[in-house]
N, C-alpha and C positions, 0 to 999 in steps of 0.2 A: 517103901516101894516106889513112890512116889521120885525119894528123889533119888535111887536105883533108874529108876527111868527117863528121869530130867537127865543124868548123869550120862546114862545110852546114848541116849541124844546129841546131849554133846560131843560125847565121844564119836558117833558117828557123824554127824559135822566137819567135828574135826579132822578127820578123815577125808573129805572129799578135796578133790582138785579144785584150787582156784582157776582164773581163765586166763587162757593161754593165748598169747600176743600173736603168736604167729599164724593162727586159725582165725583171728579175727580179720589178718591181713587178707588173708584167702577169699571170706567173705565179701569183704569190701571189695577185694577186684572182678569175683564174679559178678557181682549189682553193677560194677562199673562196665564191664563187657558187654551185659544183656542192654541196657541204657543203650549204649552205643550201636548197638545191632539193632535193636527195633529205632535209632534216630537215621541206623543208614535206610534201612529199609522204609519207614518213613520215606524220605528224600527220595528214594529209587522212584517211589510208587508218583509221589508229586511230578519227578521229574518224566518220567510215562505217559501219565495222564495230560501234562500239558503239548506234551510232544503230540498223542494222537487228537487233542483238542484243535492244537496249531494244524496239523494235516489235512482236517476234518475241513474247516472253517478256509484252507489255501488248498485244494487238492488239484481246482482247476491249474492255481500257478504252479502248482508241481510237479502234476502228472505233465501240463505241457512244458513241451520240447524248447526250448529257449530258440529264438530266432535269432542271426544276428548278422550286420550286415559280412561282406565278404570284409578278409584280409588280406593283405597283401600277398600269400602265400596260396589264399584261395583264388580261382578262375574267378570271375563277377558274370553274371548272367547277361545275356543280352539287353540290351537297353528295351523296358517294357514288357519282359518275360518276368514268370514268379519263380522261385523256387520248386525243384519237382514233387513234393513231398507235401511243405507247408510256407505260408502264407500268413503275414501281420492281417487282420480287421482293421478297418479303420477306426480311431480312436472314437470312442463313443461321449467321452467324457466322463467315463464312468470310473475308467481305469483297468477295467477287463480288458481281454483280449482274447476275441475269439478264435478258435483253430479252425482254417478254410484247407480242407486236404485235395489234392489235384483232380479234378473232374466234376468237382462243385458247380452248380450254376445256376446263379442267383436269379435269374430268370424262368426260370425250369415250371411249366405248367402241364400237369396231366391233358391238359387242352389239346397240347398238342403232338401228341402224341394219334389224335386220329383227323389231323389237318390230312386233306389233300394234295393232289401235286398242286401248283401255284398256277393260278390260271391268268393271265391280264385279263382285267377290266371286270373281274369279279370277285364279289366281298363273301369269303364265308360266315355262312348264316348259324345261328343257336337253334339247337333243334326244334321250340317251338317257333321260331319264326320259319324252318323248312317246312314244318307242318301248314302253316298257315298261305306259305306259298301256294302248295302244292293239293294239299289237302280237297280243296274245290273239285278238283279234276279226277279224283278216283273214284269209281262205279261200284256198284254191289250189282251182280249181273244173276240174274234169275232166268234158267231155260225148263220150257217144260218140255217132258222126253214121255214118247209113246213107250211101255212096258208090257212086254206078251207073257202072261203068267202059264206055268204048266199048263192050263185047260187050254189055251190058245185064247185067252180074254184080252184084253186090252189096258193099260191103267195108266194114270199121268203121274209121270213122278217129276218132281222139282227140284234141277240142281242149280246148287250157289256156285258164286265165282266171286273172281275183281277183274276190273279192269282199269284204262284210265283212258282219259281223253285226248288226242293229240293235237286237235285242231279246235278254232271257235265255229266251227260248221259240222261237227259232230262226230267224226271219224274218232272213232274205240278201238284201242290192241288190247288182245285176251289172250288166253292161250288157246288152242285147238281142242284140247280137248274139255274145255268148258262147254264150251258150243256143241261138240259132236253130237250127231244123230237130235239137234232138236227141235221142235216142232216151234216153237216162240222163243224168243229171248225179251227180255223186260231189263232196263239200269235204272238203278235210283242212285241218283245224285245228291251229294252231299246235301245242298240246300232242301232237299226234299221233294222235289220233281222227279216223275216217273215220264219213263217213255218207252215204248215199243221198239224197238231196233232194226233194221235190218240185214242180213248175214253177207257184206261185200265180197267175203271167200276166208278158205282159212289152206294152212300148210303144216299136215298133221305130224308129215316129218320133221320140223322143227317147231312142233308145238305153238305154231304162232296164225292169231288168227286176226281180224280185223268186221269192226262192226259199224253200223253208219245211223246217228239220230238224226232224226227231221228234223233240225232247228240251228237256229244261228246264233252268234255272239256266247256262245258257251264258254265255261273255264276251259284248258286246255294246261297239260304238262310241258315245262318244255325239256326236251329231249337234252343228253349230257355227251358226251365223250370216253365212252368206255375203255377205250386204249388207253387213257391216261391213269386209270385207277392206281393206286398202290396198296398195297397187302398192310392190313393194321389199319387204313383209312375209314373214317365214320361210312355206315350203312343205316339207314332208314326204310323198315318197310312200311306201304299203311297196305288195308285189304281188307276182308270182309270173314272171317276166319267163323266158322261152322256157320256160317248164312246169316247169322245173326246179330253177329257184331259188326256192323261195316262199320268203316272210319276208325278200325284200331290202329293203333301206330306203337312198332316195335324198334327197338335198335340195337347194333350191332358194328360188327365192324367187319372188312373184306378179310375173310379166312384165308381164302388162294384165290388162285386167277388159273383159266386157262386147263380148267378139269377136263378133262376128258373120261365121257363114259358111254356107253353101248347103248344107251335108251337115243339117245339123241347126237345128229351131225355138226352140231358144236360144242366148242368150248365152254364150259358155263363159266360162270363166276358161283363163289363159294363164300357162305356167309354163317353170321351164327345168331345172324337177327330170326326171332323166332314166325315161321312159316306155321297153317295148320289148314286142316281143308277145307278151304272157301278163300283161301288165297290165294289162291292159284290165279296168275294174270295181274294180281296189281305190281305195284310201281316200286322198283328199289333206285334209290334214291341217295345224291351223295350228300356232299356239306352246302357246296352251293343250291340242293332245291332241286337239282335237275333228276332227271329219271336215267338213270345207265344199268338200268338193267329188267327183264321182266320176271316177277318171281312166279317160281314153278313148286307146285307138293313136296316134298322131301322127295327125295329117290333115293332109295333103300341099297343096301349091295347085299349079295345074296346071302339068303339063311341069317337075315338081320327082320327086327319087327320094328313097326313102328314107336314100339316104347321101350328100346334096347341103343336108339342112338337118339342124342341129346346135340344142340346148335351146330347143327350140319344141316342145308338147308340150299336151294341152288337157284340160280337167276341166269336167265340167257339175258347176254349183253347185249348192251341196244347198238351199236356198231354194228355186231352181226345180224340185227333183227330189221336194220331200216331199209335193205334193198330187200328186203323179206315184204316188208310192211309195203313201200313204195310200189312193188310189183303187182301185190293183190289190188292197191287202190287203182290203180292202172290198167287191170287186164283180168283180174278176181283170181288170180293163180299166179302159185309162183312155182317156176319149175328148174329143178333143181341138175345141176351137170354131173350126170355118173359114170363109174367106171366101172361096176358090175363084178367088184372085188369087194373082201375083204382082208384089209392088211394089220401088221403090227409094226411096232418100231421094231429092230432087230436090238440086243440087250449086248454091249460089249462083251460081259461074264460070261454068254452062250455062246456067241456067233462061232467058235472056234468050236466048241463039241457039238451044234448043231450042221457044222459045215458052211455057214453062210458069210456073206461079203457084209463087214461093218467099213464106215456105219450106213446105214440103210431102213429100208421099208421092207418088210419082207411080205410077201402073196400068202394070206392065208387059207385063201377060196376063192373060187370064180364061177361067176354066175352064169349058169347053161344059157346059149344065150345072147349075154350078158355084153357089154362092149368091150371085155376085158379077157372075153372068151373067143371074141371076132378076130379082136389085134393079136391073140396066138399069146399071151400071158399064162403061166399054168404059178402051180401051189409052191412054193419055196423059190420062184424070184423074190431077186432085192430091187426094188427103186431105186435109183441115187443120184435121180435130174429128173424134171417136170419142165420141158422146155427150153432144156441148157440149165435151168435153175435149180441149183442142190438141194436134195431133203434129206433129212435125216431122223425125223419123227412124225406120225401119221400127222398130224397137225399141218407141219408145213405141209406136208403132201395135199391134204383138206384145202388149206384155204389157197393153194395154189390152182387149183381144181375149181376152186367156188370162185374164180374172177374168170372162170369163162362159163360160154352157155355151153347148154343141149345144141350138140352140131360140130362143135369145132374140133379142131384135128391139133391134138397136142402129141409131141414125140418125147418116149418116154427111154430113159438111158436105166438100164437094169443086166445085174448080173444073175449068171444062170450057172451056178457051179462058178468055176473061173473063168467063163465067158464072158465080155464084155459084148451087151448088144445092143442097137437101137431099134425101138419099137414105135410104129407111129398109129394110135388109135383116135379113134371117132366117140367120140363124148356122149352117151348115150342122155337117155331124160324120165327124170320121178316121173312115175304115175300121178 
């Protein structure tokens, strides 16, 4: 059985296929193809990788734009012009080269961007050094006010203010209505000196008042140039903000110029240095230290609250305040040239569906009366000359009006429907 099965065996051996040559070749070329595909693929990934290494490491030299001088086929730029675009660095020694693209300016200082206009023969100052100026001269202005309660009793009530000093012999501008109705006023001075006051006058129509200490060689502001302002230029206020804080100092820069609003017969200036109540009456202040303007409480526009609008904040200009100021110190009143109207500017967009002559003033009202009621003015005249001189927004109409007095006889050129007429009225006077 044994060797029945050795014999099987062999037999079935002998049986099977030897190996076959040309399946072996098969073999060999598949090992040899997969070799070759992962040596290319290898190489792919090396050559990849060095490429984004190289990118990485040169991205600056590559991303930029190659400079290069002109050729002869190019225009060449004017002699000390750059290219519109880009611009060589100068060589640093480093070997970089930085990309300067047009409007770059290597001088370029957020500084000044709130520089004023240029004034000769004055340095603008850092805001602590305007502080230090200036600072001396502002008031923390304390009035007591008689208050009649429901019963008819009496009680003192104490309001804050600012002011500041304009002279070394004591003369203080405030606003008018700091002072209103009060029984004392008291300033305390930055050094820490109190003094009693007395009320030289005040002009409630343009919120400006004027106060006088007994004493001499005092600090004093000195007063600026508020025509020159420019919108974006540093603002400095200091003040006395809820009675308690005097000598705060906030800043800001000029919002607008030249507002115009119904509380008051000037233009204010507009700022977003922070005002709050007991500020009223101090000093706004530019770059050089000077005072150009007197700040007033917020003034609100209607159906607004006081904690619904944010750096909106208003200063009468001292330009318009110093024949204000110079009258009361002269005579304790200042009185002011009316016309016993109120007008608007006429709006190009309307004048044609309201019927009116642009550009102009238009009559919005007249005061029974009034001197505007006398000279035969009614409700929808246009202005459009204040003495031969054209106006065209109540503004100029204003300050055309405010270089004369109570008295004088100014001729005014106004249309009436398509009538051209001349009107010549008598300038009446504030109460």
């Amino acid at each position: 059985m044994n060797n029945n099965f050795e014999t099987n065996n062999q037999g079935q051996a002998g049986n099977r296929p030897g190996k076959d040559p040309s399946r072996e070749r098969k073999s060999g070329h598949l090992a040899l193809g997969i070799a070759i595909v992962a040596l290319v693929a290898v190489l792919a990934f090396s050559a990849i990788a060095g490429l984004l290494v190289f990118l990485f490491s040169n991205k600056d030299k590559v991303i930029r734009r190659e400079v290069t001088q002109p050729s002869q086929t190019e225009a060449a730029l004017p002699e000390g012009t750059t290219p519109p675009l880009l611009t060589e660095a100068p060589d640093d020694g480093e070997g970089d080269e930085t990309v300067v693209q047009d409007g770059v300016n290597p001088e370029f200082s957020l500084g000044d961007l709130a520089r004023p206009a240029p004034q000769a023969g004055k340095t603008i100052l850092t805001i602590p050094q305007i502080v230090e100026k200036a600072k001396p001269a502002v008031v923390a202005i304390y009035t007591n006010i008689a208050v009649s309660d429901q019963f008819g009793g009496l009680s003192q009530n104490t309001v804050s203010g600012s002011g500041f000093i304009i002279s070394p012999d004591g003369y203080v501008v405030t606003n008018a209505h700091v002072i209103e109705n009060a029984g004392s006023v008291h300033v305390n001075l930055e050094d820490g000196r109190t003094y009693q006051t007395a009320i030289i006058g005040s002009d409630p129509y343009a919120d400006i008042a004027v106060l006088k200490i007994g004493a001499e060689g005092l600090p004093y502001a000195e007063l600026g140039d508020s025509s020159r302002l420019l919108i974006g230029e540093l603002a400095i206020a200091i003040g006395n903000p809820t009675g308690r804080l005097s000598g705060t100092v906030t800043s800001g820069i000029i919002s607008a110029l030249d507002r115009e609003l119904a509380q008051t017969p000037i233009a204010l200036i507009q700022t977003d240095a922070a005002l709050n109540p007991g500020n009223s009456g101090g000093a706004l202040l530019n770059a050089y230290g000077e005072v150009i303007g007197i700040n007033q409480l917020k003034i609100l526009y209607s159906g607004s609250s006081l904690d619904q609008i944010q750096g909106i904040s208003f200063a009468i200009p001292v330009d318009a305040a110093k024949p204000i100021i110079e009258s009361i110190i002269r005579t304790g009143k200042y009185v002011w040239p009316m016309m016993g109207i109120t007008v608007s500017t006429v709006e190009r967009d309307l004048a044609s569906d309201q019927g009116l002559h642009y550009p102009g003033v238009v009559v919005v009202s007249v005061e029974g009366g009034g001197a505007g009621s006398l000279a035969g003015l009614k409700a929808g005249d246009v202005i459009t000359a204040f003495d031969g001189t054209a106006v065209e927004t109540t503004k100029e109409l204003s300050d055309l009006k405010n270089t004369k007095m109570a008295g004088d006889e100014v001729t005014l050129t106004i249309y009436r429907g398509t009538q051209r007429l001349e009107i010549r009225l008598v300038l009446g006077a504030s109460s």
